[in-house]
C-alpha positions as CSV (number, residue, x, y, z in Angstrom):
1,X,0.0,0.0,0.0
2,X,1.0,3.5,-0.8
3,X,-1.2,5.9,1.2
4,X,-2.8,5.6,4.2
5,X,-5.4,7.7,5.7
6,X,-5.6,7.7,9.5
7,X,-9.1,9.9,11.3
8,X,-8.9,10.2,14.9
9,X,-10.9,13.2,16.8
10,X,-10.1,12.1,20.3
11,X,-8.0,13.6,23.1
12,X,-4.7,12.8,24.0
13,X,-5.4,9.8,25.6
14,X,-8.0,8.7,23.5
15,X,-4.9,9.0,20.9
16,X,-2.1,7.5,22.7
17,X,-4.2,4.4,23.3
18,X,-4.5,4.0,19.3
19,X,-0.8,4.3,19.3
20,X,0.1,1.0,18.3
21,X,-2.7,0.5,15.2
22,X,-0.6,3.5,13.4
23,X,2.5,1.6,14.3
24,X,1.4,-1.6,13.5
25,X,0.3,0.2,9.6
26,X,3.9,2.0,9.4
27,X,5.7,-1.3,10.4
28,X,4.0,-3.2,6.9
29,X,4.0,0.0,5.0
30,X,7.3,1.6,6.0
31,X,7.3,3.6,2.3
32,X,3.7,4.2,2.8
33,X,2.4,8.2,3.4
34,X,0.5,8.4,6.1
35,X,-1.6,11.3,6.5
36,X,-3.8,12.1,9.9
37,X,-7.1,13.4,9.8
38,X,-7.4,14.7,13.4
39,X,-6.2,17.6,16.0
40,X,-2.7,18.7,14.6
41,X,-1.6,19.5,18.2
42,X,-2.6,16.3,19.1
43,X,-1.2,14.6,15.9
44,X,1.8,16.3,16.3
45,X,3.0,13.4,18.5
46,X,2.8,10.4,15.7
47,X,4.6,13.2,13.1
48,X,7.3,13.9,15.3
49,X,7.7,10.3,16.5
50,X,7.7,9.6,12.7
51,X,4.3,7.5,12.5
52,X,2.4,9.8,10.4
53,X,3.7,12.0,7.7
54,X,1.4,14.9,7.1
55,X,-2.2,16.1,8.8
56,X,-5.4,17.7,7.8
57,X,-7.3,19.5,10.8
58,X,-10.6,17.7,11.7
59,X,-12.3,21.0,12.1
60,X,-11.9,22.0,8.8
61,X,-15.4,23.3,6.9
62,X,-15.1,20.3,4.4
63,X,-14.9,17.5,7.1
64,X,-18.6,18.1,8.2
65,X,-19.6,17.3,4.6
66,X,-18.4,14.2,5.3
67,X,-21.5,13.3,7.3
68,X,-24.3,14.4,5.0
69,X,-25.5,13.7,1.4
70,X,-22.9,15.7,-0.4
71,X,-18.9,15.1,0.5
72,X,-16.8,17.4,-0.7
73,X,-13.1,17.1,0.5
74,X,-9.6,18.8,-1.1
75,X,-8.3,16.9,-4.7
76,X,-6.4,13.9,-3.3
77,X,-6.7,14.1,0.3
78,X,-8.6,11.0,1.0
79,X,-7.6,9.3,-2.1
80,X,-5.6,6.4,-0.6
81,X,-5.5,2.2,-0.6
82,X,-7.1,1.7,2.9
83,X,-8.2,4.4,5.5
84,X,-8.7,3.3,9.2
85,X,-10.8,5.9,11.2
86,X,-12.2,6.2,14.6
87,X,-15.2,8.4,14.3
88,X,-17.8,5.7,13.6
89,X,-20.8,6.8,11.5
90,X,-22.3,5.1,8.5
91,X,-22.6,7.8,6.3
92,X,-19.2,9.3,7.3
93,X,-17.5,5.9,6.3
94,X,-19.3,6.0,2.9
95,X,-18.4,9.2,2.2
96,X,-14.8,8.3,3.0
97,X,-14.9,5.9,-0.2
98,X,-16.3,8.4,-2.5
99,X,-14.2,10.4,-1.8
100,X,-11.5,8.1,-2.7
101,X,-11.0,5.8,0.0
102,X,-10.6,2.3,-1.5
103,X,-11.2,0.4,1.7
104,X,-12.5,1.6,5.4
105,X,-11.8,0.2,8.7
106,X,-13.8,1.3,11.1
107,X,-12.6,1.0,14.5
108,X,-13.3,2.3,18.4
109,X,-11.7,2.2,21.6
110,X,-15.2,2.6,23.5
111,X,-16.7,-0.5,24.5
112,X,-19.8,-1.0,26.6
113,X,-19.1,-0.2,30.2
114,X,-19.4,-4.0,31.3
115,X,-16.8,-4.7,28.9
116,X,-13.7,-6.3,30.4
117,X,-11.2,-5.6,27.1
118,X,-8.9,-3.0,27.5
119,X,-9.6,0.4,25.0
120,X,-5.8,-0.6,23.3
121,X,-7.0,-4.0,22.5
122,X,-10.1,-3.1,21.4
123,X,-8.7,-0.4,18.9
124,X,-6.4,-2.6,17.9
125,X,-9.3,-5.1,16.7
126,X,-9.8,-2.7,14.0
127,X,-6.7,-4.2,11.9
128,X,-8.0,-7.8,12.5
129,X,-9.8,-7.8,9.0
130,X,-6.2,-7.0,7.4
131,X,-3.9,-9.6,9.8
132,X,-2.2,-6.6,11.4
133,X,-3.4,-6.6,15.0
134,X,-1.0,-7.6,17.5
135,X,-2.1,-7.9,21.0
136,X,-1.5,-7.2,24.0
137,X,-1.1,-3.7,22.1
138,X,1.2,-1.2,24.0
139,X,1.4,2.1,22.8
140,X,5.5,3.6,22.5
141,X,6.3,6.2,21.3
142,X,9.9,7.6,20.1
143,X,10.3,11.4,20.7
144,X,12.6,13.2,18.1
145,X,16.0,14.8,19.2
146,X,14.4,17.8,19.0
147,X,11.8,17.7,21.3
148,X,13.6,15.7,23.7
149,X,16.1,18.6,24.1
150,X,13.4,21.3,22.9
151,X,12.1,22.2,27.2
152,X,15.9,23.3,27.9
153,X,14.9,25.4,31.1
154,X,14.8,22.1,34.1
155,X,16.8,21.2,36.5
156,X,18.7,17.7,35.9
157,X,17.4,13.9,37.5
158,X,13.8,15.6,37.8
159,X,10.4,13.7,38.7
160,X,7.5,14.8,37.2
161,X,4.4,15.0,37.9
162,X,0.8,15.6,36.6
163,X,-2.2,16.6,39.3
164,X,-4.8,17.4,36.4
165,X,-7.0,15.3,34.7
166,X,-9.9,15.8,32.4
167,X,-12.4,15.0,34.9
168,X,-12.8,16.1,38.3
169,X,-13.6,12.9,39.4
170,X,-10.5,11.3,38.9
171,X,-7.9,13.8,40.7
172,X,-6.3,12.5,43.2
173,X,-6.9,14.5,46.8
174,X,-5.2,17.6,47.3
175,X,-3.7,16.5,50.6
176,X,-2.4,13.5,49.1
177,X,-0.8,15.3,46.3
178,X,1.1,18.2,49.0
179,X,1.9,15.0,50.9
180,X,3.5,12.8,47.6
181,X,5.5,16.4,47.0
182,X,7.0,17.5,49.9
183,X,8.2,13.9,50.7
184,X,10.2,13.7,47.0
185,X,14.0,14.4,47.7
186,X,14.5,15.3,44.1
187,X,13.5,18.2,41.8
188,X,9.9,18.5,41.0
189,X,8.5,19.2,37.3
190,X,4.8,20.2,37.3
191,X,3.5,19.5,34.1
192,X,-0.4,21.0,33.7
193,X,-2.7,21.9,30.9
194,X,-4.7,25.1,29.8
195,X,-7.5,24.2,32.9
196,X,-5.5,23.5,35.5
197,X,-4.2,26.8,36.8
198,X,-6.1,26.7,39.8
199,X,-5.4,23.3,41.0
200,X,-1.4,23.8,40.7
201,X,-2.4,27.1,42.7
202,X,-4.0,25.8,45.6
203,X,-1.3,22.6,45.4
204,X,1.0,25.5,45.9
205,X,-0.7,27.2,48.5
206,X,-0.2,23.9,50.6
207,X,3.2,23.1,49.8
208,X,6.0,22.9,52.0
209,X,8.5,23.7,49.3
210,X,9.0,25.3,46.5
211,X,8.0,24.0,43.0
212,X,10.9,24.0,40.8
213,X,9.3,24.0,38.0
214,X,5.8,24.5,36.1
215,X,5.6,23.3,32.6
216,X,1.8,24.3,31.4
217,X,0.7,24.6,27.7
218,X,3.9,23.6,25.6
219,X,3.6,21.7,22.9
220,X,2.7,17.5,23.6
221,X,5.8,16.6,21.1
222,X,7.9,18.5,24.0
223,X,6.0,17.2,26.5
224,X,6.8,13.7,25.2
225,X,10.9,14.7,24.6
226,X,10.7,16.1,28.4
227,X,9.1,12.6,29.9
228,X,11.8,10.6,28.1
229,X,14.6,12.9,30.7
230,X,12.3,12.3,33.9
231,X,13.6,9.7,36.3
232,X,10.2,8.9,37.3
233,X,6.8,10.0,36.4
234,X,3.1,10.5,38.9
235,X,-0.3,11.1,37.4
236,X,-3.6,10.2,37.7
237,X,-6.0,9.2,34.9
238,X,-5.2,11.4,32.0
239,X,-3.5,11.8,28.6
240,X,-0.1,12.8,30.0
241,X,0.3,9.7,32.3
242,X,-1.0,7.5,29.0
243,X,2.1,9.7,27.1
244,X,4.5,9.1,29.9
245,X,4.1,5.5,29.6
246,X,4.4,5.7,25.7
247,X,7.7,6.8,26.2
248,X,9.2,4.6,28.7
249,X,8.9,7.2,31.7
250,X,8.8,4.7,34.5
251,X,4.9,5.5,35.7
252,X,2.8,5.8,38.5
253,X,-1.1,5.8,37.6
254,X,-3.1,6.7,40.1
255,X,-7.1,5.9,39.4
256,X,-9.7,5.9,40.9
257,X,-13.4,5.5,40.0
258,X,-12.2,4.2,36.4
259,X,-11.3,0.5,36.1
260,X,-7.7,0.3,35.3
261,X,-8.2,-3.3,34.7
262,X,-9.3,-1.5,31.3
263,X,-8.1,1.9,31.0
264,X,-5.1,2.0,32.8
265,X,-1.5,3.1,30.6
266,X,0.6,-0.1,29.6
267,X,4.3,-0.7,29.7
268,X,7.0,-2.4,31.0
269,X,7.3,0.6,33.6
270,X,4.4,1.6,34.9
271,X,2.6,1.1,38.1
272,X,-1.0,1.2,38.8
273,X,-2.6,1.9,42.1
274,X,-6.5,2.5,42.5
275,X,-7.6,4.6,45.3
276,X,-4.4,5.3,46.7
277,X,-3.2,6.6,49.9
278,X,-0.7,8.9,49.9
279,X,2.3,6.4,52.1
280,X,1.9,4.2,48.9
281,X,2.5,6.8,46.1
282,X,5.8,7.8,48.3
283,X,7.0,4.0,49.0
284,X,6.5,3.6,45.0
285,X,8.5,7.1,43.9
286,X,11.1,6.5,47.1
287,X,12.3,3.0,45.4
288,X,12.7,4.5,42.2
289,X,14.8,7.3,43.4
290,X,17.2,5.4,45.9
């Protein structure tokens, strides 16, 4: 195959999990272009990790033609020998082969909530009508030189860590979090997203030291080179803990009302704990420090 067309309109973790079906597609095609229909800054991670070649934005005007009676989408941009996508919708998938899609794969990472299979396997199932899938599927990813070295401004033999999460209801207590800190003899990254400006505030507040650093709102690709430097990593349920594992941060995931059985990141160095207390977050971070 010569071009493949990738759609995913997720979040970052969302993303991450489908990982492995783009590497799984570049490892049979490696002289294949792959082009991403999806958030760039979001997408931005396969390009620089060198999974994806090129990406259209998902919130372009033409894209919503996609789902009605009359596609309409830029000369070549969908014109390619299979396309795997992620936003599931009948008429969306047609419209994907007139527009010059010679096969679809349709695929999701969101089973039924009494469904025991974990979101990277069940993305992965979308390659099983083309013998690609390979499971257990772990997402990795491989950061470029670049963006490892690109967030120059942190102290050396860091941790990092990650208090936000998309949902409320998965942060881990403040208490715990101001407990898990002040006990870390090592350099502290705080790594946080557009919305979580008040919850590294008030972690702050109740602090016993000083932050030494607060990373919020760079790029993900720099996110992802910055992980790779971190001698350990803590974070609840969210995409930066899912990216952490990608690549190779050894990983503490703290959840709680999800079931990590099925949602939890994968690798050979992460660590998940449900409902923990603070004493076990600082046993787990004090063995990988000494």
């Amino acid at each position: 195959m010569n071009r493949l067309v990738f759609v995913h309109a997720g979040a970052v973790g969302d993303f991450v999990v489908t990982l492995p079906v783009l590497e799984a597609l570049r490892d049979a095609n490696p002289s294949a272009r792959i082009t991403i229909l999806g958030r760039p800054h979001i997408a931005a991670l396969a390009l620089d990790g060198g999974l994806a070649d090129s990406v259209f934005d998902v919130e372009r005007a033409w894209v919503s033609t996609l789902f009605g009676p009359h596609p309409s989408a830029p000369k070549d941009v969908l014109r390619c020998d299979l396309c795997v996508t992620f936003l599931l919708d009948p008429t969306f998938a047609r419209n994907l082969c007139a527009c010059g899609a010679a096969r679809v794969l349709e695929g999701t990472y969101q089973g039924p909530d009494d469904d025991e299979v974990h979101w990277a396997d069940l993305a992965m199932s979308v390659l099983d009508p083309v013998g690609l899938a390979r499971r257990p599927a772990v997402p990795r990813l491989r950061p470029s030189p670049a963006s490892i070295a690109a967030i120059a401004d942190v102290p050396e033999r860091f941790v990092a860590v990650n208090p936000g999460t998309g949902g409320v209801r998965k942060r881990w207590p403040i208490d715990c979090w101001t407990s898990l800190l002040d006990a870390v003899d090592a350099p502290l990254v705080v790594l946080g997203g557009p919305g979580d400006e008040e919850l590294v505030k008030e972690i702050r507040c109740t602090l016993g030291r000083a932050l030494t650093s607060w990373i919020v709102d760079r790029p993900l690709p720099a996110v992802a080179g910055l992980l790779t430097r971190a001698r350990a990593y803590v974070g609840c349920d969210s995409g930066i803990t899912h990216l952490a594992a990608a690549v190779g941060c050894p990983t503490l995931a703290l959840f709680g009302p999800t079931d990590p059985a099925r949602f939890a990141p994968r690798g050979e160095q992460v660590t998940t704990l449900r409902n923990a207390t603070a004493a076990a977050a600082i046993a787990w971070l004090q063995e990988r420090l000494h």
